[in-house]
C-alpha positions as MATLAB code, in Angstrom:
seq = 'XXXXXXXXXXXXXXXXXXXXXXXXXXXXXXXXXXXXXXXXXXXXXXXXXXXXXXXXXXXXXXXXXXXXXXXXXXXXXXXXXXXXXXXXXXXXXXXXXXXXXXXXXXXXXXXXXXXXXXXXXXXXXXXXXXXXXXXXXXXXXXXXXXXXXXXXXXXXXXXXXXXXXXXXXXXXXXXXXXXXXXXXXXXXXXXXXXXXXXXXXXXXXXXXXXXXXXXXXXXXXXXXXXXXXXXXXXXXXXXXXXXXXXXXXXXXXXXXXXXXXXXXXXXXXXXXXXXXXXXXXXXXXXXXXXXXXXXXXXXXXXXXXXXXXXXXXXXXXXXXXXXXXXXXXXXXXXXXXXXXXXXXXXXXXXXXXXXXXXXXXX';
ca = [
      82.753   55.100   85.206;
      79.957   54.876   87.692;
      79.536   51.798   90.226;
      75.919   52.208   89.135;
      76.301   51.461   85.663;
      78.522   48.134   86.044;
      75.604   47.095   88.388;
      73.085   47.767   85.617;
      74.877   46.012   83.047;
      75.809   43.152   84.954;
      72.401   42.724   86.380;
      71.060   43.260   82.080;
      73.923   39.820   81.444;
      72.953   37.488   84.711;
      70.084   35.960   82.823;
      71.993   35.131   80.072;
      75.196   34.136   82.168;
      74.075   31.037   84.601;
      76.912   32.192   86.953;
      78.279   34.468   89.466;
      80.186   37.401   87.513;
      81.109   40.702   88.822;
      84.071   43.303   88.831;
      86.840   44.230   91.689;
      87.580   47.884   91.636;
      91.656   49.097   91.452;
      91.342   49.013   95.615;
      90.834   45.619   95.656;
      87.124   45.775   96.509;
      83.905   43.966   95.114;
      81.355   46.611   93.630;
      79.369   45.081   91.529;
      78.250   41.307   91.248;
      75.253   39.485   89.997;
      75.494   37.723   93.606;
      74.613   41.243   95.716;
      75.581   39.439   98.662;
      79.640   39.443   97.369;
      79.185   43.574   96.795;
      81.513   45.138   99.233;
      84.093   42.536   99.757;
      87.832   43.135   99.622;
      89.478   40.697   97.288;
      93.387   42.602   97.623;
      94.586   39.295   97.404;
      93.602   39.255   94.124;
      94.439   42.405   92.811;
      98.254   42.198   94.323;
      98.882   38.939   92.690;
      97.184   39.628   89.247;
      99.252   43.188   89.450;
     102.428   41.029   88.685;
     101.418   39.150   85.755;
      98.716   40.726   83.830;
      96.847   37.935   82.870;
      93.967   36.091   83.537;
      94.381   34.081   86.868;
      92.343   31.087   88.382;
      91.834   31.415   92.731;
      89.112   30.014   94.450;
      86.918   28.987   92.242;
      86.658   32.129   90.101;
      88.577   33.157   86.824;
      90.114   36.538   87.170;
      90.860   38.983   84.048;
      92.324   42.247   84.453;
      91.021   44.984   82.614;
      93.826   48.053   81.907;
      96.706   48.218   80.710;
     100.635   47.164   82.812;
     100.887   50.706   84.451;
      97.821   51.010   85.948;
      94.767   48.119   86.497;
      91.330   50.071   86.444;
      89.355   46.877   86.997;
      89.311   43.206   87.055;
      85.989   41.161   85.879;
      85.601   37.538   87.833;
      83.706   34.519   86.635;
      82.418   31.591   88.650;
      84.579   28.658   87.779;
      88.014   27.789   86.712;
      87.356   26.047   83.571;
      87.891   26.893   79.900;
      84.452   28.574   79.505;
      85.276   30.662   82.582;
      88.071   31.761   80.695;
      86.523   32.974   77.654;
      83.602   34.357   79.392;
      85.770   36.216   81.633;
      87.744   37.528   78.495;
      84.583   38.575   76.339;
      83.240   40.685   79.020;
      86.541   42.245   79.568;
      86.250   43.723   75.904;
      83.080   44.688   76.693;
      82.952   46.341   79.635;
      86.440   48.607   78.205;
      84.809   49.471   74.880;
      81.305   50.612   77.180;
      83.960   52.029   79.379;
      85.242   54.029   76.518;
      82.333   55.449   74.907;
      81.311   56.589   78.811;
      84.538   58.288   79.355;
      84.152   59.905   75.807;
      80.559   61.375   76.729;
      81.162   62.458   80.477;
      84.629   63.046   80.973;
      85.286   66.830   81.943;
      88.788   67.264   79.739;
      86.964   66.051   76.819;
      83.892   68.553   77.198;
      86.601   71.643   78.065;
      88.245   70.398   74.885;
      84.713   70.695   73.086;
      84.463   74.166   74.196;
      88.193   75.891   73.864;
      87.828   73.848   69.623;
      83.990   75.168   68.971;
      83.083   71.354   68.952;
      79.859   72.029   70.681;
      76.744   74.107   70.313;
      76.882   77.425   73.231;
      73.272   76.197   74.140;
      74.386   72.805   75.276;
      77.299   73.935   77.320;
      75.327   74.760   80.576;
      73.206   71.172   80.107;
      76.556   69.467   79.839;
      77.710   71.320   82.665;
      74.635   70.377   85.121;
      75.134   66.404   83.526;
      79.090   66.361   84.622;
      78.612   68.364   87.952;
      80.798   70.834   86.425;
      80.873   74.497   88.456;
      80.679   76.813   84.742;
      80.595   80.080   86.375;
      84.173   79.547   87.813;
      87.011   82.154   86.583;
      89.818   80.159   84.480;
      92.089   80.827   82.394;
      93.752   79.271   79.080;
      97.558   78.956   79.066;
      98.971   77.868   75.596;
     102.466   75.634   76.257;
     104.040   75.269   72.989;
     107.099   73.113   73.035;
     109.893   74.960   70.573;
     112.296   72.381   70.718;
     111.421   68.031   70.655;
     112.509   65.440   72.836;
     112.361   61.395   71.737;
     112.324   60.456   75.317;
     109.828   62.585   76.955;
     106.053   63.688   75.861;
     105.192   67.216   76.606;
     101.392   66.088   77.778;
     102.956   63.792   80.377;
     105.563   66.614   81.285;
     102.585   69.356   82.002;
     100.206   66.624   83.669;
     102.548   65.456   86.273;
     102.612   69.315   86.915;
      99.141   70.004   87.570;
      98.160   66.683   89.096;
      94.198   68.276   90.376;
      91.953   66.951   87.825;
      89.086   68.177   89.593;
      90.413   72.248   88.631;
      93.024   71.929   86.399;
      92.651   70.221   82.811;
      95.408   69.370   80.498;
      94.476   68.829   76.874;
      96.923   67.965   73.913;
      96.195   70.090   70.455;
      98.971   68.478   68.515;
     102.407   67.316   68.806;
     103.655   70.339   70.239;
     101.044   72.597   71.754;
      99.290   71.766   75.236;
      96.580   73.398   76.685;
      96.180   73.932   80.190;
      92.918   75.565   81.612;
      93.475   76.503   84.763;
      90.715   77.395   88.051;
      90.938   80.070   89.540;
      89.142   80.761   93.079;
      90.502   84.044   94.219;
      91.399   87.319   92.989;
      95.064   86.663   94.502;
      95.182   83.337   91.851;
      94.851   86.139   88.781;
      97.721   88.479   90.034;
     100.249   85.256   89.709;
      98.989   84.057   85.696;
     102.599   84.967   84.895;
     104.232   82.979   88.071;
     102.630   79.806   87.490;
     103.669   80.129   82.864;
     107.509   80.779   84.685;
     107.302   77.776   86.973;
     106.050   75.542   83.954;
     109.044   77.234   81.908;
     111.788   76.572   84.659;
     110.140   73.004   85.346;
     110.525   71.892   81.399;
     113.909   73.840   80.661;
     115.904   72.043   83.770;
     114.445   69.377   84.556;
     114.057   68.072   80.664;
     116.555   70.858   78.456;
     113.607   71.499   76.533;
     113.035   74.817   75.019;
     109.194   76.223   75.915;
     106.757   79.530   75.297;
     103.995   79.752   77.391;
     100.773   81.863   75.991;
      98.699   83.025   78.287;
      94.949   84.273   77.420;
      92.177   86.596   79.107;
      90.695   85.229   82.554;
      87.008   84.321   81.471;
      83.891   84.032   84.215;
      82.083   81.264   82.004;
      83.413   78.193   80.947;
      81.721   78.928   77.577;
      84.142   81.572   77.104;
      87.014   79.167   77.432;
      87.258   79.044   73.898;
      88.020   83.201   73.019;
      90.902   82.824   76.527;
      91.935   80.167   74.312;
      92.165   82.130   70.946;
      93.807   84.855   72.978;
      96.723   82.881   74.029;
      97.319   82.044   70.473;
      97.194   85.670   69.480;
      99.369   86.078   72.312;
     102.239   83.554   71.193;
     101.867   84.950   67.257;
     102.125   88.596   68.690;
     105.132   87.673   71.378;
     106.748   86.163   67.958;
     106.422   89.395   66.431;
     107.995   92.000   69.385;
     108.379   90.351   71.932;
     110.859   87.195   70.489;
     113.689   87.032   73.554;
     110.118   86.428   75.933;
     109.570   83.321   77.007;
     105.688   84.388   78.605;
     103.647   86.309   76.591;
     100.090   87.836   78.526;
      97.621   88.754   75.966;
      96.547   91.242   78.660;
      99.776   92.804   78.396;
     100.229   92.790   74.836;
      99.232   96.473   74.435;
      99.554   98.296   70.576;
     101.236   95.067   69.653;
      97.990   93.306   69.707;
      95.709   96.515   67.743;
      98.859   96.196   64.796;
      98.680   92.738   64.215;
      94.811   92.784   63.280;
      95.725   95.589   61.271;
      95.361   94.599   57.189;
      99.053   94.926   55.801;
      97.715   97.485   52.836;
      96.590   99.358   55.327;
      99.900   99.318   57.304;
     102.119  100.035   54.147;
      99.759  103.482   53.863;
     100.911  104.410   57.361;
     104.281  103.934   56.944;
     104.204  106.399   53.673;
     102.459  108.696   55.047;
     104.702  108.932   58.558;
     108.335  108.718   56.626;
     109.218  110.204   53.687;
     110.478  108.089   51.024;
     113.397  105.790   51.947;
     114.148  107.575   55.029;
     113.548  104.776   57.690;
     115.319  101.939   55.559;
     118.563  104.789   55.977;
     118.837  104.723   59.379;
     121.419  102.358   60.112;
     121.842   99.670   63.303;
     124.183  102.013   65.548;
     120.756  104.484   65.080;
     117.978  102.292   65.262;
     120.161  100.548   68.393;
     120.015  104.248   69.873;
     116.428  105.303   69.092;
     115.226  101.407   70.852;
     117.625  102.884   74.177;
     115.977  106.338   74.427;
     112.755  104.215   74.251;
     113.793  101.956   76.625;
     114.369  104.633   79.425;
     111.446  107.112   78.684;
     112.768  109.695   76.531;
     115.481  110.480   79.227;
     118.433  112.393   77.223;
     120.713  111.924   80.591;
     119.859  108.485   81.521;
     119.814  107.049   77.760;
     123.470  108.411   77.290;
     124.569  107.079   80.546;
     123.286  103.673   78.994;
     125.005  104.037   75.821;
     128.114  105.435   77.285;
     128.233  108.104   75.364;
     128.543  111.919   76.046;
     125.001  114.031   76.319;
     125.888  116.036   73.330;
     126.293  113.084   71.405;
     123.261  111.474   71.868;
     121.969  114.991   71.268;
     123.445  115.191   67.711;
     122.055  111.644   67.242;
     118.436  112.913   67.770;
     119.118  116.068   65.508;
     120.152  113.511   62.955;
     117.291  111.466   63.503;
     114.525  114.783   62.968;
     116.691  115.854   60.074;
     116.210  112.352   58.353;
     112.946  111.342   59.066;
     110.889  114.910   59.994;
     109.739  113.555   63.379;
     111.779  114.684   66.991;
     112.033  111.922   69.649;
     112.178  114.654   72.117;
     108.447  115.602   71.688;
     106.136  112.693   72.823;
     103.587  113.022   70.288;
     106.787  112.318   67.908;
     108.315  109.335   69.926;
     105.030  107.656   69.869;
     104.115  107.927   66.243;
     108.148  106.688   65.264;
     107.472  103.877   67.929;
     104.212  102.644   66.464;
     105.820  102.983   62.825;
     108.858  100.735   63.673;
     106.730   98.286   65.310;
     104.322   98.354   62.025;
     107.380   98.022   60.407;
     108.846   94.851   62.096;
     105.222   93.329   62.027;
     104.925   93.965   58.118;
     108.665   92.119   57.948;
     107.511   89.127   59.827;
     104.760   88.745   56.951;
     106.922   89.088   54.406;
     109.052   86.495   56.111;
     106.093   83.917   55.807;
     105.680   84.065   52.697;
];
C-alpha cells in the first residue's frame, strides 16, 4: 500500500480528529501524519519495543497500536495523547486502515491479477490495462509450473515450502489452487532460463523430498510471450501431470513440451480409440501376450529396435529374442523388426494403457 494513499486518508480524517494521528512504517519511520512536519522521522524506538508485546503502547505523549499480525508488523498508527480516547481512537483506525489495506492489496497486488489470468477470472481486454495500472512488464516470457503435493504433511504447508524457494516477488509468483496444488509462474529473461525448465521442477523436487520427506510431481507447461497466455501454460501443465499419470507414472517432472504422441492420445475420444485397437489386432490377440512378452517388446523399444543390444539387455541369446519377435508377428500380424510395424504396436499399447486408466476412473 502506497505512502500516498495513507497521506490522503489521513489528511480526509484530520478535520474530524482534533489531533495529531499518523502511521510509522515496519522501518521504524514516520510517513504519513496529519502534522507534515513529523513526516520523515525515525521512531525505531517505538517499533523495537512494541515488536515485543503486540499491543497498544503509551510513549511520549502518543498512543501506539500496531497493525499486523506477531510475525511480522506492517504498520503502527499513533494518536496524540495517552488517555482512554487515545486508545480507542488509535484502535478504530487500526481496523480501518487494515480492512482499506485489504481491499487495496486485493485490487493491485500482482499474484492476485496472475491468479485472475492462469483461472479465466478476468476479461483478455482488461489484462493489458491492469498491466499498465500495476507496472507489470506483460510481454515477458514465463512459464507455469504445476507442484502437486502427492503425499500430506500436518506440520508443514506446501505454499510456505515453494515461497521460501522463490523468495523474488518482483519475477516469480506463487499462487495456491487448493490444498495440494501450487502454482508457480516463473520469469524468464533469457533464452539460457528456457533450456533449464526441467532443472529448476528437479531442484523444487529434491528441496521438498529431503528437506520435508514429502512426496512431489512437478508439471511443467509451454513458455508463453504474453502474460495473457499464462492461463493455456497453465492448462498445459495440468495436461502434462494427467498425461505423465498415464505413461509416464515412475516420472517425477513431466514437460508438456516433451509429452510427444502421449499428449495427441489422450485428447483422443475413447470410442474412437477402441476402433483403433480392432482394427490394428485381431481379436484377443494383444490381451494373449503375456508379461515375460510385453516386458520384451517395452526392451526392444527401449533400445531402438536393436536385436543385439536388446538381447544383451535381457540376457538372453540373439536367437531367442529372435523367436520372441517371430512369436510376436505370428500372434498379432505386425513385425517389430519393420518400423512402420514397431510404431503402429507402440501407439496401440500406449492407446491401450490410456483406455485402462479410464476404465480405472470409473
Amino acid at each position: 500500500m502506497s505512502n500516498k494513499l495513507f497521506s490522503s486518508l489521513i489528511y480526509q480524517m484530520k478535520d474530524s480528529i482534533e489531533r495529531s494521528i499518523g502511521i510509522i512504517d515496519d522501518k521504524g519511520s514516520v510517513i504519513a501524519c496529519s502534522n507534515l512536519t513529523r513526516i520523515g522521522e525515525s521512531r525505531k524506538e517505538v517499533l523495537d519495543e512494541i515488536s515485543y508485546s503486540f499491543d497498544t503502547m503509551v510513549r511520549g505523549g502518543y498512543t501506539y497500536k500496531p497493525m499486523g499480525s506477531h510475525a511480522r508488523i506492517e504498520y503502527i498508527i499513533f494518536v496524540e495523547g495517552e488517555d482512554e480516547q487515545a486508545k480507542t481512537i488509535s484502535s478504530l483506525l487500526s481496523v480501518s486502515f487494515a480492512n482499506i489495506k485489504t481491499l487495496y492489496d486485493e485490487k493491485y497486488d500482482k499474484a492476485n491479477f496472475i491468479k485472475n489470468i492462469i483461472l479465466d477470472n478476468i476479461l483478455p481486454t482488461d489484462v493489458y490495462i491492469k498491466s499498465k495500472e500495476l507496472h507489470f512488464d506483460a510481454d515477458v516470457s514465463r512459464v507455469v509450473y504445476l507442484i502437486r503435493f502427492a503425499s500430506k504433511n500436518n506440520d508443514v504447508v506446501p505454499f510456505d515450502i515453494i515461497q521460501n524457494m522463490f523468495p523474488e516477488k518482483s519475477k516469480d509468483f506463487i499462487i495456491s489452487v487448493g490444498d495440494s496444488d501450487i502454482i508457480l509462474v516463473r520469469e524468464l529473461r533469457s533464452a539460457g532460463e528456457a533450456k533449464k525448465l526441467e532443472a529448476v521442477a528437479d531442484s523444487i523436487i529434491d528441496t521438498v523430498q529431503s528437506e520435508f520427506y514429502l512426496k512431489v510431481v512437478v508439471g511443467i507447461g509451454s513458455v508463453v510471450a504474453s502474460v495473457r497466455e499464462l492461463a493455456r501454460s497453465y492448462k498445459d501443465a495440468q495436461v502434462a501431470l494427467e498425461v505423465g499419470k498415464v505413461f509416464d507414472i515412475e516420472k517425477s517432472v513431466v514437460n508438456y513440451e516433451n509429452l510427444g504422441i502421449g499428449r495427441l492420445i489422450y485428447q483422443l475420444p475413447t470410442t474412437l480409440c477402441e476402433i483403433f485397437l480392432q482394427e490394428v489386432f485381431k481379436r484377443g490377440s494383444l490381451e494373449s501376450l503375456d508379461k515375460e512378452t510385453l516386458a520384451t517388446i517395452q526392451c526392444f523399444f527401449d533400445n531402438n529396435l536393436n536385436v543385439s543390444e536388446t538381447s544383451r539387455k535381457l540376457f538372453v541369446h540373439r536367437n531367442t529374442l529372435v523367436y520372441r519377435l517371430e512369436k510376436i508377428k505370428k500372434i498379432t500380424g505386425l513385425d517389430l523388426r519393420e518400423f512402420d510395424h514397431a510404431i503402429t504396436f507402440k501407439v496401440a499399447l500406449m492407446v491401450k494403457k490410456y483406455l485402462s486408466s479410464k476404465t480405472s476412473m470409473y
